[in-house]
C-alpha positions in Angstrom: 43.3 118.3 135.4 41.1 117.7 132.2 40.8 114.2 132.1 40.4 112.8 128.6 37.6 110.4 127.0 37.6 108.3 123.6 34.0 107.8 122.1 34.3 104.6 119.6 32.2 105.2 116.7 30.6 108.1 114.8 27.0 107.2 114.0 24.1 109.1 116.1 24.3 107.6 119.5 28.3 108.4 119.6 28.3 111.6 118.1 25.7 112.5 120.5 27.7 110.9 123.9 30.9 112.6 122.4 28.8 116.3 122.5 27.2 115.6 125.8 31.2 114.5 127.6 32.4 117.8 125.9 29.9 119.9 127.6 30.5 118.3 130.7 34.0 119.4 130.6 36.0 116.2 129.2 38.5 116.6 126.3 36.9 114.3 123.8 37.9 112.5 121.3 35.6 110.9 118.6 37.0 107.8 116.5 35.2 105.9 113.7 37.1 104.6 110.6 34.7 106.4 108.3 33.1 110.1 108.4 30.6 110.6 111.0 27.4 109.0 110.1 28.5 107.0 107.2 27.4 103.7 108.5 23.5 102.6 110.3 23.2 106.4 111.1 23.1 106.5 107.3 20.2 105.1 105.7 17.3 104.9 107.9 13.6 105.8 107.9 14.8 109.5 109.5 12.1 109.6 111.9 12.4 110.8 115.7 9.7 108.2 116.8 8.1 109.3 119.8 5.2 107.3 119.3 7.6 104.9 119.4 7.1 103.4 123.2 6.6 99.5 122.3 9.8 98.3 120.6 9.3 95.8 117.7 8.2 92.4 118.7 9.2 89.0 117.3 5.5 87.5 115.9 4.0 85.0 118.6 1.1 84.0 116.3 1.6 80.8 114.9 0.0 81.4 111.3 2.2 84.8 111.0 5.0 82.7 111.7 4.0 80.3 108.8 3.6 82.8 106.4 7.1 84.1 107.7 8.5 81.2 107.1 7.5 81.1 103.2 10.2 84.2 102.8 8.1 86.1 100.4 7.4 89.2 101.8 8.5 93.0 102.3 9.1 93.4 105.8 11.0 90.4 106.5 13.7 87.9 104.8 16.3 86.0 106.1 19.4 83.8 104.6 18.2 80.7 105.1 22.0 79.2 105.5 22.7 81.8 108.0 19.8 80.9 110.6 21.4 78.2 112.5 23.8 80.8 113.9 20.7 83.0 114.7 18.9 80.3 116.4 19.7 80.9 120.0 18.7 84.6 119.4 16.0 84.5 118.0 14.9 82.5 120.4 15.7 84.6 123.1 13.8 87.5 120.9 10.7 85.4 120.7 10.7 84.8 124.3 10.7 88.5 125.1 7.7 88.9 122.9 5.4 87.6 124.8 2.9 89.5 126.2 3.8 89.1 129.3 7.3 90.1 128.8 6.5 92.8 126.2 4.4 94.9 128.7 7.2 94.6 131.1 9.9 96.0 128.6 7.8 98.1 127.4 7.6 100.4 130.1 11.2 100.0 131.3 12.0 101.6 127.5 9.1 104.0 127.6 11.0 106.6 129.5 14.0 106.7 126.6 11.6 107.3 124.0 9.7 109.8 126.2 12.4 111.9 126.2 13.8 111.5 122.5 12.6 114.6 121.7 13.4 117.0 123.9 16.8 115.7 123.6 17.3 115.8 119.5 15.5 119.5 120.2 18.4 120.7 122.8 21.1 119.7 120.1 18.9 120.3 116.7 19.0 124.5 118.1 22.7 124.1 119.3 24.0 122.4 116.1 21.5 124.9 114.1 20.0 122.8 112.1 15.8 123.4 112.2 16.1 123.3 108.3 16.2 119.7 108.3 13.7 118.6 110.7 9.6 118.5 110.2 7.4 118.5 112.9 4.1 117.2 111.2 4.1 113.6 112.5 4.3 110.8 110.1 0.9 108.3 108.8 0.5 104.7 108.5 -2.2 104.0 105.7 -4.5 100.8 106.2 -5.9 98.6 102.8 -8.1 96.6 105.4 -10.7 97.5 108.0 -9.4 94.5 110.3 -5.8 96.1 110.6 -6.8 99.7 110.7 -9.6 99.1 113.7 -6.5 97.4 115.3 -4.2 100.2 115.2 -6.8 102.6 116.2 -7.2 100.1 119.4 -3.6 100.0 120.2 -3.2 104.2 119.3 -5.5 104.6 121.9 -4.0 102.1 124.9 -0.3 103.7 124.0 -2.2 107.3 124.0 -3.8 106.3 127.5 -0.4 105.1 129.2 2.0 107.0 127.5 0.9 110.3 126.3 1.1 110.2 122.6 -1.2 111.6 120.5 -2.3 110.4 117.2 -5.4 111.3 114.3 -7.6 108.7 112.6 -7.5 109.3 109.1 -10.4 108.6 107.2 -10.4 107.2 103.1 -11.5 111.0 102.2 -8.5 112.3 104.7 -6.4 110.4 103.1 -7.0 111.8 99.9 -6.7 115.3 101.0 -3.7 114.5 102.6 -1.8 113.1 99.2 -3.7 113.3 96.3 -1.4 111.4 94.4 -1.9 108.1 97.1 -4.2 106.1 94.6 -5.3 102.6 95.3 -8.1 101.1 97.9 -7.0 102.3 101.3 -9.5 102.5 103.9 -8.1 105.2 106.1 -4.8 105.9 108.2 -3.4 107.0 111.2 -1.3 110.0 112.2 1.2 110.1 114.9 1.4 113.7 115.8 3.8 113.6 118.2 7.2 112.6 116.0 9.5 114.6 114.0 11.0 113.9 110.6 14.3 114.7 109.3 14.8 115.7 105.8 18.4 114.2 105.5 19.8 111.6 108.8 23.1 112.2 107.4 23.5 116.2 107.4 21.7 115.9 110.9 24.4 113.6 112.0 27.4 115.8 110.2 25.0 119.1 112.2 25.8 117.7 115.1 29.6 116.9 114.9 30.3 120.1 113.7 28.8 121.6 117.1 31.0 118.7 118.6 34.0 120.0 117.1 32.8 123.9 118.0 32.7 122.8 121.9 36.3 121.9 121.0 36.1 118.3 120.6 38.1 116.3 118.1 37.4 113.3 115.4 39.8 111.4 114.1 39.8 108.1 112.0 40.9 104.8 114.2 40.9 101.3 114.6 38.2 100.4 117.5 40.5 96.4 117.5 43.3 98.4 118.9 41.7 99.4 122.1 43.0 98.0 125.0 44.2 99.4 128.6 47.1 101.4 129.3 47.6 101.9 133.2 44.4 103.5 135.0 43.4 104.3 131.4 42.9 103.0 127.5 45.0 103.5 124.6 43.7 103.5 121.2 45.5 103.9 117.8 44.7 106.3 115.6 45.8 108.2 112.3 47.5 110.7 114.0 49.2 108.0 116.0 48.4 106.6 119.8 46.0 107.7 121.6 45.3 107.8 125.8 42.5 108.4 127.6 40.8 108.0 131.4 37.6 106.7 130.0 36.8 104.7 126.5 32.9 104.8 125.2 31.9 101.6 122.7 29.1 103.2 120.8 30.0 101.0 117.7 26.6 99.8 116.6 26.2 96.3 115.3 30.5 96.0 115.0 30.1 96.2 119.0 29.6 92.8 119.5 33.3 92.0 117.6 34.6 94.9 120.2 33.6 93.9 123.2 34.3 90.1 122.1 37.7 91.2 122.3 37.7 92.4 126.1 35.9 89.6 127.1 32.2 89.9 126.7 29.7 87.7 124.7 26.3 89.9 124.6 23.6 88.5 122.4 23.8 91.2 119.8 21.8 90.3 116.9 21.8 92.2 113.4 18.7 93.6 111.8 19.4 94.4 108.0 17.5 97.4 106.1 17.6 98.6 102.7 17.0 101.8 101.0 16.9 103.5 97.6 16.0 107.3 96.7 13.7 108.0 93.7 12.3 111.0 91.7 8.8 111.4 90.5 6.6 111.1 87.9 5.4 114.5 86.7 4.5 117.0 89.2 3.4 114.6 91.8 4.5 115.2 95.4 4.7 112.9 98.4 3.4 115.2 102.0 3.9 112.8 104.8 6.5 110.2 105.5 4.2 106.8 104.7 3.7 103.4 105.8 2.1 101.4 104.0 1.2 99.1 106.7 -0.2 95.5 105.5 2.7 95.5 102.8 5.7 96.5 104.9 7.3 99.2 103.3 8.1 103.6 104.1 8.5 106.6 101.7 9.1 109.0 102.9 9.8 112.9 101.1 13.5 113.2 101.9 16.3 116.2 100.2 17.7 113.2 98.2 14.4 112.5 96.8 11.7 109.7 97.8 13.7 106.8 100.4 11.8 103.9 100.3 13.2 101.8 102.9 12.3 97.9 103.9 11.5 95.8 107.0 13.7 93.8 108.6 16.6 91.1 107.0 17.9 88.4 109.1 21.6 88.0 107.6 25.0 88.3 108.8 26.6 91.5 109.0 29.0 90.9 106.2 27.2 89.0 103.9 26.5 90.1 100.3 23.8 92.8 99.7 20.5 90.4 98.7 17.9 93.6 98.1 15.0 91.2 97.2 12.9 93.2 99.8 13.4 96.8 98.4 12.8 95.1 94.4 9.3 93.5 96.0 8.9 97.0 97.6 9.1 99.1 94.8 6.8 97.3 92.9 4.4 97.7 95.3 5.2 101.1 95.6 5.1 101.9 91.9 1.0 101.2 91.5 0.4 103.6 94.7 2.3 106.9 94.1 4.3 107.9 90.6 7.5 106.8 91.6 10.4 108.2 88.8 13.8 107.0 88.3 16.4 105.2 91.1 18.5 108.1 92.5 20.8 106.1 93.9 23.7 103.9 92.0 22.7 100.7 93.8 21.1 99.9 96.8 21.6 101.5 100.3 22.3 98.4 103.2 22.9 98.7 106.7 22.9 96.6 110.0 20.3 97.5 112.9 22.1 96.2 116.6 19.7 94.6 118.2 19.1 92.9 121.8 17.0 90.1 122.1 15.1 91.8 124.7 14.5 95.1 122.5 16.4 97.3 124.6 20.0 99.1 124.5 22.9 98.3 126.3 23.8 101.6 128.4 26.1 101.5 131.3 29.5 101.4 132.4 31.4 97.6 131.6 30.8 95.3 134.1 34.8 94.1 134.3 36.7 97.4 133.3 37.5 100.3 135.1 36.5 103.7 132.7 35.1 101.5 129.4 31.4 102.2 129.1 28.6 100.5 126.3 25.9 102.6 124.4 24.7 100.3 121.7 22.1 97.8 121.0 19.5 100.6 119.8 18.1 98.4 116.7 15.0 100.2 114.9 15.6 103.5 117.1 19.0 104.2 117.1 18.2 107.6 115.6 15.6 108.2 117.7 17.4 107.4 120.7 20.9 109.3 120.4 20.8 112.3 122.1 19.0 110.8 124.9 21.2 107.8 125.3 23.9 110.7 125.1 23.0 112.0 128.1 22.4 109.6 130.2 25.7 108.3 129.8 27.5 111.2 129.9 25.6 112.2 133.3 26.5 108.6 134.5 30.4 108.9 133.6 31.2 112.4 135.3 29.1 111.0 138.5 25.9 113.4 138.0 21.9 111.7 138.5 21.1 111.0 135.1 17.9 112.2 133.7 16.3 108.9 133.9 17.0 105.4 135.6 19.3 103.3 133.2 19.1 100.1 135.4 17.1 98.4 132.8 19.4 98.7 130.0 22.4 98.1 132.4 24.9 95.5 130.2 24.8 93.5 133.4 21.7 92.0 132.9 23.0 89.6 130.2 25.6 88.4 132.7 28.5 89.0 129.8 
């Protein structure tokens, strides 16, 4: 007998479980209250960062932290009335960082991002969607020697460990590269190993359309109505109740209100980001997705037009859109490439899940019987859904998974 499985939410790490359980022979179904991808899966960068082995650090330097503090800049902000509800995680967060610590989740993620794309290849060719994936790399650009010689030092320990492969860009690189960069850069840095994706959204929409073709289902639900039924779960949904042997919580940042609901408290912090599209001045063009590194900031050449997207914004999930980050973006922005026209009617905001040790929550619950997590991803979600797709779905019908998941195992925040 088939036995049946419910995948909660629709972004790129469900979508991705829900393919992997359907080839595996499970009658999926795939719930969200919105479209696939309509939520984080949305509005991000829309890189597959293989490059990207050492997860995002809180700062441990004391004067970064001061200048942090003064709330003026691009790639961080916070709501200063919301931080005493943060305080415990970020506290956590800036434990992890150390260095200590850092080198020690670093290479218990490594092997996730090692294998992010060979996994977004396997379903990129089965959802057919090449057209909307580059495979040039991506380039942070460096206004000061100081920064630049530190990247290049830290390019070559990651390179040396972990296999990825990068190019220094000099000034007169850089201007080959996108002659219509202006402004005093000293050089830059090519990752050659990621891939970029022209629109996150169609590449999430790809991919439940292949979904559906293996002959799963989605359907529009209510992830506060899951709860067990017998041996099972039972969901409702708008075609009416729903049963299944196994449930997957793949909600993004709302997972922490799920699993709060079942009896779990994990430490799941939310990382805001912003975005806006815009067209160009002229006949300028824009090559390479860019960072411009000492300001904080990405554009990157999407179908929509140029994203900018910001750093990170400390906030509650539901609070009030505050894009003071993408307006001190876009100014910078402006007086280094033509920027046109906003695209877009108003800002683009969505909610990175993060763990205060930097890496996703993958593995079955530790007090239900066929209820498994996969959230928790925070700057890689996107990066990180097929392969977190896998895993899971190898762990669920009782094959070896690809890699060792004990590190991300939701036990180890005794919830």
């Amino acid at each position: 007998m088939t036995k049946n499985a419910i995948v909660l939410g629709a972004g790129i790490v469900g979508v991705s479980t829900a393919i992997h359980l359907q080839r595996r022979g499970r009658q999926v179904t795939l719930i969200d209250r919105k479209d696939p991808g309509r939520e984080t899966s949305f509005g991000n960068a829309g890189l597959i960062q293989r490059e990207g082995v050492v997860p995002y650090g809180f700062p441990q330097q004391l004067g970064l932290l001061l200048r942090y503090a003064l709330n003026n800049r691009i790639d961080a902000h916070y709501h200063l009335r919301t931080l005493p509800s943060q305080v415990a995680f970020l506290a956590r967060y800036w434990w992890n960082s150390n260095a200590r610590r850092h080198v020690a989740i670093t290479r218990a993620y490594a092997p996730l991002i090692e294998n992010s794309i060979a996994e977004h290849k396997d379903l990129i060719e089965a959802s057919q969607s090449q057209a909307l994936i580059r495979k040039d790399g991506w380039i942070k650009i460096f206004r000061t020697e100081a920064r630049r010689d530190e990247a290049f030092s830290e390019a070559a320990l990651w390179r040396n460990e972990f296999g990825v492969e990068y190019d220094r860009l000099s000034a007169e690189d850089m201007a080959r590269m996108e002659p219509d960069i202006s402004g005093h850069f000293v050089g830059g840095l090519r990752w050659r190993d990621p891939w970029s994706v022209l629109d996150p959204h169609a590449l999430t929409s790809a991919y439940r359309r292949y979904f559906e073709s293996l002959g799963g289902r989605f359907m529009t639900g209510d992830a506060a109505s899951l709860g067990q039924f017998g041996s099972g779960w039972k969901i409702m949904t708008g075609e009416g109740p729903l049963e299944a042997d196994d449930a997957v919580i793949a909600l993004g940042p709302w997972a922490a209100v799920a699993t709060r609901r079942l009896g779990y408290r994990f430490p799941l912090g939310v990382k805001r980001g912003y975005h806006m599209h815009y067209g160009v001045e002229g006949d300028a063009v824009l090559n390479n997705w860019t960072l411009d590194a000492e300001r904080g900031y990405l554009l990157a050449p999407m179908s929509r037009g140029i994203r900018l997207t910001t750093g990170a914004e400390f906030a509650t999930l539901d609070a009030p859109k505050t894009p003071i980050q993408l307006d001190r973006a876009e100014a910078v922005a402006r007086t280094i490439f033509p920027l046109g026209e906003r695209l877009d009617p108003e800002p683009w905001v969505g909610a990175r899940p993060c763990t205060p040790d930097m890496m996703p929550i993958i593995g079955k619950a530790p007090r239900h019987q066929g209820l498994w997590f996969a959230f928790g991803h925070a700057h890689h979600g996107l990066t990180l859904g097929p392969v977190t797709g896998r895993v899971l779905a190898e762990v669920i019908t009782g094959e070896t998974p690809l890699i060792d998941i004990a590190a991300y195992s939701p036990q180890r925040f005794k919830p």
